[in-house]
C-alpha positions as a printed NumPy array, in Angstrom:
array([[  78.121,  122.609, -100.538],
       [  79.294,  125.662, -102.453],
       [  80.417,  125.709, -106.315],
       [  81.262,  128.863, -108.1  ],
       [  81.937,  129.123, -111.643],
       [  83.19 ,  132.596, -112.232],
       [  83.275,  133.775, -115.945],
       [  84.341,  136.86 , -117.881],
       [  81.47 ,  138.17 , -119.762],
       [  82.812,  140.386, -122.717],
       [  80.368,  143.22 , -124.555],
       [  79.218,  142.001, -128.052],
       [  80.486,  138.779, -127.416],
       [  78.513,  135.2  , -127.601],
       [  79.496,  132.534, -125.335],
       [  78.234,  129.019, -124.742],
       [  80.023,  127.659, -121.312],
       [  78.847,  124.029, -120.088],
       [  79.505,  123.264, -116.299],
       [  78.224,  120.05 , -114.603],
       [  78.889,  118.531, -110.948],
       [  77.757,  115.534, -109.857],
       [  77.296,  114.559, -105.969],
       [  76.642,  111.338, -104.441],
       [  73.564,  111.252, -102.135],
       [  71.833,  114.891, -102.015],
       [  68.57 ,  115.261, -101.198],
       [  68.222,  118.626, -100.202],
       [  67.032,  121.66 , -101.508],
       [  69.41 ,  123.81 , -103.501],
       [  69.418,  127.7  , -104.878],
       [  71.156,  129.126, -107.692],
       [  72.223,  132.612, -108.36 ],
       [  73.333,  134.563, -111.333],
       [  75.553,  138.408, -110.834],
       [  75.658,  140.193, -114.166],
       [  75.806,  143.578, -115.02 ],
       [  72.006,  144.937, -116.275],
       [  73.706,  144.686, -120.134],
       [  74.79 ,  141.193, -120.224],
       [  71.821,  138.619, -121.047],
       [  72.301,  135.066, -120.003],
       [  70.075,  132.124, -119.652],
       [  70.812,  128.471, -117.844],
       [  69.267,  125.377, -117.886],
       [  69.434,  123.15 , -114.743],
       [  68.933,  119.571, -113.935],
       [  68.741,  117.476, -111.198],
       [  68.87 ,  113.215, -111.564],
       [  71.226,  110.912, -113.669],
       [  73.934,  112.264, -115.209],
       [  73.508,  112.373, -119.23 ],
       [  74.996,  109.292, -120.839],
       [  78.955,  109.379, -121.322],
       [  79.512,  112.075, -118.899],
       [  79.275,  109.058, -115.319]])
């Protein structure tokens, strides 16, 4: 399984973006990546389980 979220990161500029998938059954391993120029800082939190209440 592959899921991108491309954004546009813009100098000076704070953004909060909030993307969630859900999939039935996955057991396996998985890897995440981030691509960002050295002047853009970022940070992510990830989680892995039941989906927070509301959002099933």
């Amino acid at each position: 399984m592959k899921v991108g979220f491309p954004m546009k990161c813009v100098d000076g500029e704070v953004t909060t973006i909030y993307n969630q998938v859900g999939v039935a059954e996955v057991e396996k391993e998985g890897t995440v990546s981030v691509q960002a120029l050295s002047t853009v800082r970022w940070s992510m939190t990830i989680g892995r389980g039941e989906p927070p209440e509301g959002t099933g």
